[in-house]
N, C-alpha and C positions, 0 to 999 in steps of 0.2 A: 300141292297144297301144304302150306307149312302147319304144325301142332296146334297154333293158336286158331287159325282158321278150323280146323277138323272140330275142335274142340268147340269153336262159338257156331256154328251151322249142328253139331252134335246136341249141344244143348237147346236149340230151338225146339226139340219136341219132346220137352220136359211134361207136357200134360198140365195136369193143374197144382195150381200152386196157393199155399194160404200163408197168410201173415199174421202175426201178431203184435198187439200192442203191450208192451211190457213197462207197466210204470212202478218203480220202486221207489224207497225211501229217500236213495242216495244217487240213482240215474232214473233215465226213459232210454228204453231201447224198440225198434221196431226191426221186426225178425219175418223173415221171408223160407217159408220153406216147401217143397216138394212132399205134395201128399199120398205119394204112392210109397216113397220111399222115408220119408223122415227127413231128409237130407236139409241140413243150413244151407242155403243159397248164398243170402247177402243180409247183412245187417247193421245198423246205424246206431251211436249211442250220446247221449248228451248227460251230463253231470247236472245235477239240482240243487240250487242252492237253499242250504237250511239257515233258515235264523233263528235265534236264540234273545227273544228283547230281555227277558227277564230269568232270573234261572231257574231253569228247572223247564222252562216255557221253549215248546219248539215247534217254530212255523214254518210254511211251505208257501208261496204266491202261485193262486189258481191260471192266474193268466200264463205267467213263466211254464206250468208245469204242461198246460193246452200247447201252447206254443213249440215247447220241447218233444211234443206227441208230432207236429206240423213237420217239423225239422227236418225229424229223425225220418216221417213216411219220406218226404223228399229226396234226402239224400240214399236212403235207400234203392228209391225208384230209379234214381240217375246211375247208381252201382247197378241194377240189375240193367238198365237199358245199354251201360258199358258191355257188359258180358252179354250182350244181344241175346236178354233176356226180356221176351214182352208181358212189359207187365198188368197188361188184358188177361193175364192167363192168372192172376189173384181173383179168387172163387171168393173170397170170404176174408173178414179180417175178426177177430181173437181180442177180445181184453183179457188183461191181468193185470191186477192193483197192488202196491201195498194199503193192507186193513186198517179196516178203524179210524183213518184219517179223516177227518169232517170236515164238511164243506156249507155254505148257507148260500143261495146266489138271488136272487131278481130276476122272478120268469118275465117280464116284462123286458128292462133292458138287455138281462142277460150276464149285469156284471155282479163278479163276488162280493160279499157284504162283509166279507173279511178274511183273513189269510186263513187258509187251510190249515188246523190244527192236527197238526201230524201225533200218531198212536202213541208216542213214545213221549209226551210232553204231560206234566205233572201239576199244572197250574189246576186243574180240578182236585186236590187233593183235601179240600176241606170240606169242598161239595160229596164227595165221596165219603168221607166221618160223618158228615151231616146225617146224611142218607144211611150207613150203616148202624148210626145210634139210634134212629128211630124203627128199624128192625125188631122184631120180637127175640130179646136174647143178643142185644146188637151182635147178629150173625151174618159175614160178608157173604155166606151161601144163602139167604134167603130167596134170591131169583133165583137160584141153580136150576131147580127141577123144570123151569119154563125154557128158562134160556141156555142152562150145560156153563156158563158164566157165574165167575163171584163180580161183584160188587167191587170196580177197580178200574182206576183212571183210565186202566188200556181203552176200556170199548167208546163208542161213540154216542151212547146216550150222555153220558156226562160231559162231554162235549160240547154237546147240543146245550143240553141245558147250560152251562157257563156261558155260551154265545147268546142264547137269551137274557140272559138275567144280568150281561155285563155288557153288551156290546147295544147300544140305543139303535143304529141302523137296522142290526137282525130282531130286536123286538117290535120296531113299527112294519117291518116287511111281514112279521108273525101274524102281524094286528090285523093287517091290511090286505090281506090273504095275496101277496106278491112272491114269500117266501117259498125257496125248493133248500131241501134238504137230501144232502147223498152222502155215501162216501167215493175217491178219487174215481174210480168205475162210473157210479151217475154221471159225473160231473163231463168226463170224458162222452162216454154214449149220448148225453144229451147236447152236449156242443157238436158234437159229428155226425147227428143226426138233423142239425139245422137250430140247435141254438135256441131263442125266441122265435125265431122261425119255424114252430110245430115241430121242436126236438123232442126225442121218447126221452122221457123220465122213470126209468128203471133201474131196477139192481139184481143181481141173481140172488140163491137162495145162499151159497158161501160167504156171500157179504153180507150181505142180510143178518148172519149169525153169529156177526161181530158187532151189531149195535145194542144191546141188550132189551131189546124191544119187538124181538121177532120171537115167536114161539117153536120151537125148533120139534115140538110136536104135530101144532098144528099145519105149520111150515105157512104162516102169514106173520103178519105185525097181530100183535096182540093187544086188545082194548087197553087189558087193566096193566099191562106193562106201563104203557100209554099215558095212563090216568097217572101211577105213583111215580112216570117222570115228568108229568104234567105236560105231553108233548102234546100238541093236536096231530091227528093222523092226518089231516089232509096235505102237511108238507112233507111226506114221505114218499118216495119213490115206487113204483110197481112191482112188487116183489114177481122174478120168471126163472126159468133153470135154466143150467147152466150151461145152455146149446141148444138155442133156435132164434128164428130173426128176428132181431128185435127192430131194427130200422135199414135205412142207408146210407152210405154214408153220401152228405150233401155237397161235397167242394175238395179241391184238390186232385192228385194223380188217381185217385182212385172212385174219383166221385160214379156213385152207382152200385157197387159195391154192397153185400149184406154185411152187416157186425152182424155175427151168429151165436158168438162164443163170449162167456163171461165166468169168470172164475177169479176167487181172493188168490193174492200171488202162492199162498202156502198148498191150497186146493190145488190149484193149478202144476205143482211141481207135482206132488201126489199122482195126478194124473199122467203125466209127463214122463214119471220113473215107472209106468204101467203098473202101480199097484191097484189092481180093480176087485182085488179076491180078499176076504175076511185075513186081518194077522199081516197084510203086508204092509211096509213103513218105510219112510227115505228122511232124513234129516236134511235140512236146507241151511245152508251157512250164508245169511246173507248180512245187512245190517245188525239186526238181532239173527235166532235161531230157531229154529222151529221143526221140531220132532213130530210128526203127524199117522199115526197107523188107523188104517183102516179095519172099523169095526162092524162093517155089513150095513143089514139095512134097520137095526133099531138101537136106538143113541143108548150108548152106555155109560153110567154115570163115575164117576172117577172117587177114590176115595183118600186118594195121597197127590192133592194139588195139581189135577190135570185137567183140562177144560174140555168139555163134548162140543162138537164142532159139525157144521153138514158139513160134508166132504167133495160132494158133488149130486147132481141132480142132470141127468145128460140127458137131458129131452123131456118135452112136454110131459108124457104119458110115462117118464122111464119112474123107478122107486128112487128118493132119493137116499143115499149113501152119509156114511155117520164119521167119523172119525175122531181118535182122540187124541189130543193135539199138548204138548208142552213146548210150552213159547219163554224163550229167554231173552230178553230185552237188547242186550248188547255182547256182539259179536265182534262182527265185521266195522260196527262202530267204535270199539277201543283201538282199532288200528287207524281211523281217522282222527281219535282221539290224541294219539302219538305222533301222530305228523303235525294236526293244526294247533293244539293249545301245547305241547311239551315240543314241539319241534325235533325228535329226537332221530325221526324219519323221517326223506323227503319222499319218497314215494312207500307204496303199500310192501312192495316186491322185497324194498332191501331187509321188511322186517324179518324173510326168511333168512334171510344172510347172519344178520344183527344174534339172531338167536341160534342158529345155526351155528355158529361159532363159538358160543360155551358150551351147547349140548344140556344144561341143565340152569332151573330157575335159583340154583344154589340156597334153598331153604327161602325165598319169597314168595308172597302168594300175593294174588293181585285181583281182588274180589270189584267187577265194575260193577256196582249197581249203582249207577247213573241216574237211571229213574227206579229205584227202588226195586227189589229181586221180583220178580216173576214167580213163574213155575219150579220146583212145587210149592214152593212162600208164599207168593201171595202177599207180600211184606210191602206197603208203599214208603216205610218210612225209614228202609233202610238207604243208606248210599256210598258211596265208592272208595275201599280202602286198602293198600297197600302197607304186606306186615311181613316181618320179621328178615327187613335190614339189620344190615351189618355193613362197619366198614368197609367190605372187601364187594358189597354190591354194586355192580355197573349197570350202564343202560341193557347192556346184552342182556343180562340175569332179568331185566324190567321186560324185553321184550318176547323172553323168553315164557316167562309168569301171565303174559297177556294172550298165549297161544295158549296155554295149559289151561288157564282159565274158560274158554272156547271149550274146552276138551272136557275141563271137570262139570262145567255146567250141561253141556248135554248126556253126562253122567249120570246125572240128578236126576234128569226126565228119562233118563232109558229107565232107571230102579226101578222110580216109580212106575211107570210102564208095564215094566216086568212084574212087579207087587199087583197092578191092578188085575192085570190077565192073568197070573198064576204060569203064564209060559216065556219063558224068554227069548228075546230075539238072538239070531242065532252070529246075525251078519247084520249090519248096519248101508242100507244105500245111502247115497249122500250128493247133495248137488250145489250150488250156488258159485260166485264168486269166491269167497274163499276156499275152497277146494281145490283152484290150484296151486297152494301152498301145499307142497311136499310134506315140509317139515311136522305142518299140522294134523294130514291127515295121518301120518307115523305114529305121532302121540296120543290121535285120538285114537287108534287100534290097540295102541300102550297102557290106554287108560281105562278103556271100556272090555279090554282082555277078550273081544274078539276081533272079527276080522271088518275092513271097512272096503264097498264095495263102490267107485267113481264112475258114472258115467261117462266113457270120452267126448261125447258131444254134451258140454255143462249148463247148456241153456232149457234145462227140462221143465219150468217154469213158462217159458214162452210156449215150449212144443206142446205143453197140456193144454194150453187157452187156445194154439193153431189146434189140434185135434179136438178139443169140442167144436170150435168154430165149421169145420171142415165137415165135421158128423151130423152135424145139426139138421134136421128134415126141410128140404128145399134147396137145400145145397148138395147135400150127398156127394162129398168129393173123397170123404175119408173114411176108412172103415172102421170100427172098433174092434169089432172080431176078435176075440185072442188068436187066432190062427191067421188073422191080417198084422197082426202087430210085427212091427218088424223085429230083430233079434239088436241088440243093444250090445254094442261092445263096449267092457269098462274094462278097470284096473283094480286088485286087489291089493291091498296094505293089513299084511296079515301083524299080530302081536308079537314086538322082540323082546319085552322086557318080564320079569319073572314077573307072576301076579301080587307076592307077596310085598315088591318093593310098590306096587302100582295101588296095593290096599292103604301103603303106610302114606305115600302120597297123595290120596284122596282124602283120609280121615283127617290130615294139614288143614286141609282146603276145606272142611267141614267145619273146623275151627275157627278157620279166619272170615268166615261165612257168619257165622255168631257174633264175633267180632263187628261185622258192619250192621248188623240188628238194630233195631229202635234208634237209630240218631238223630234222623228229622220227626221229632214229635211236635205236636202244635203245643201242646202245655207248656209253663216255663218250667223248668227246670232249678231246682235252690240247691245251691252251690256249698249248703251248708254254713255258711256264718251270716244267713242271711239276705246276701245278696244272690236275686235272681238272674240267673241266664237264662237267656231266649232257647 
């Protein structure tokens, strides 16, 4: 019997097996893995396309993104059916979303009433001033204590509200009691669960606590949140935790199937890099960035620009878990930024080479704030600028300033971090797609002056949403156990460079960070003799 044969009758009695659906900013992926072991089986991935109609404005099509979920189970299933893998042996399938993303659809026909406004788009930015001038002390922390949230285009209440108050389709569905509201996790669970056809309308408690409308105390939607974004509760989703059945799925290779597992993409890694204990933390390098430590089981409030977030809720009856999260807008998307609008890259990969090859950003600094700074700012009106050229700057030096950039901003949220807790993290875990840029993770151990710790299997994002899915009561395929989890081989990228050259290089980048401050203001601006500029 030749290797390939031993190997495919070997793997026939794999046990059980969960998948996950992994829908991001910038792809959909559906991930297959062995729940005894952890092990990636087979996996399928489809790119998403984003539009851009006005700037600042950034949309996603609900149909395209269902479809891309369709694909991806598909082509999946035929790779595992190749490697005479039966795929009767998926117990369970796992959501995981990018957040905040809002959706409107017609429970009746079933179709969207408009494109998906993705977290990272800025077109609520007035709605937003609106809403913080009428504040007592126009103060962006006035939900804080309800929701762990400032007041800022990220979350999906202000979303909502732009779709009502501008889009005539989503207000007569409002009217007409036709409309559902989710974010990409509803949207998905309820199409896969039969659609208009008696699909569940849920969301877990992770997403939940990215709309600025759920109360992260009471752990529901909250009336009066409700009331001051004038939303009616009845087109919101069924808030559940983040592992148990919520339906099945209705059509395709897996029809029959429990969805079990739901978790926001950031949660989901959290889980994923097994941090289940107070103090533990993984950074995710995906489109944006997202720094997330777990603070146990009661939400602690941040006092240097850091958002209180659930972190997870594993089961019906289990406590739900807190975490406090700094989220950096744009990462992984200034390296898309480099290839599609500066053309300076054709693919992702060569940007290690590009920058690799000076070694340093030669006195540039390259602040993206695309949609305005994040964490700890909080800044909507800052945006994206590039300082201190010089003749002798190349594209290297650019693409080298766009990794450092990556590096300094999850700098920002480690400080803070570290200021809010009073203890410093020692070692940084880290996961996403950009992580397997060498070059990055070097400088970000460079910048942060400790050590940075890679998981070799990078998909810790799907393996959280497969292991709640899999743990979930009804399914019981996967165990949580600390003493079940399996051991995790990574890679360490310890600091080469002194601290002292790594402090003068940060404090740069704090400067040119002031530098992109207040640019988009709504007021005009007088130019001084007179004449106003917008």
């Amino acid at each position: 019997m030749n290797d390939t044969m031993a190997a495919s009758s070997n793997r026939i009695m794999l046990g059980p097996l969960v998948a996950a659906i992994d829908q991001g900013t910038s792809s959909t992926r559906f991930l297959v893995f062995n729940a005894k072991t952890a092990e990636l089986l087979s996996h399928h991935q489809v790119e998403i396309k984003q539009s851009f109609p006005k700037e600042g404005w950034v949309e996603e099509d609900p149909k395209e993104i269902l479809q891309s979920v369709y694909e991806c189970m598909d082509r999946t299933c035929e790779k595992l059916t190749q490697l005479n893998i039966d795929v009767s042996n998926i117990k369970a399938v796992g959501v995981t979303n990018q957040r905040e993303t809002t959706l409107v659809w017609d429970k009746q026909t079933g179709e969207p009433l408009y494109n998906a406004i993705v977290w990272l788009d800025l077109r609520t930015q007035s709605t937003v001033e609106r809403l913080i001038n009428k504040t007592p002390g126009k103060n962006k922390n006035h939900l804080k204590d309800k929701t762990g949230l400032p007041i800022s285009t990220y979350f999906s209440a202000v979303k909502l509200r732009w779709l009502m108050d501008n889009v005539e389709k989503v207000h007569e569905a409002v009217l007409s009691h036709r409309a559902m509201f989710g974010t990409v996790d509803s949207w998905l669970i309820w199409c896969l669960t039969g659609g208009k056809n008696g699909g569940v309308h849920c969301t877990d408690v992770t997403n939940a606590s990215r709309t600025m409308l759920f109360n992260i105390h009471t752990m529901d939607w909250d009336p009066e949140l409700c009331i001051y974004f004038d939303i009616p509760m009845g087109i919101l989703p069924k808030v559940r935790s983040s592992s148990e059945i919520y339906g099945l799925m209705k059509s395709g290779p897996l029809t029959g199937v429990p969805i079990s597992g739901c978790l926001g993409d950031q949660s989901a890694a959290l889980v994923g890099q097994m941090c289940f204990k107070d103090g533990q933390a993984k950074n995710t390098y995906g489109t944006g960035c997202f720094l997330l430590k777990n603070v146990g089981t009661k939400p602690v409030m941040s006092d240097h620009g850091l958002l209180t977030t659930v972190a997870y809720k594993l089961g019906r009856d289990k406590p739900a878990c807190y975490a406090l999260e700094g989220s950096v807008a744009i990462a992984g998307a200034v390296v898309r930024w480099l290839k599609d609008n500066l053309g300076i890259i054709q693919t992702s990969t060569e940007l290690e080479k590009l920058a690799a090859d000076v070694g340093t950003s030669y006195g540039c600094y390259f602040v993206p704030a695309f949609s305005g700074l994040y964490a700890p700012y909080w800044e909507p009106s800052a945006r994206g600028i590039i300082c201190g050229l010089t003749q002798f700057t190349n594209r290297s030096h650019l693409a080298f300033a766009a990794l450092e950039a990556v590096c300094f901003q999850t700098r920002e949220i480690l400080d803070a971090m570290n200021q809010d807790s009073g203890i410093n993290l020692s070692q940084l875990q880290v996961d996403g797609g950009m992580t397997s840029n060498r070059l990055l993770m070097q400088l970000q151990a460079d910048i942060l002056c400790i050590p940075v710790v890679k998981p070799s299997m990078p998909e810790t994002t799907a393996l959280g949403a497969a292991m709640a899915a899999g743990a979930a009561e009804g399914v019981s395929v996967w165990s949580l156990n600390p003493e079940d989890l399996t051991e995790v081989t990574s890679e360490k990228f310890e600091p080469q460079i002194n601290p002292e050259e790594s402090e003068l290089r940060y404090a740069r980048w704090k400067k040119a960070v002031q530098r992109a401050m207040n640019w988009e203001t709504i007021e005009p601006v007088n130019s001084g003799n007179g004449q106003k500029l917008a």
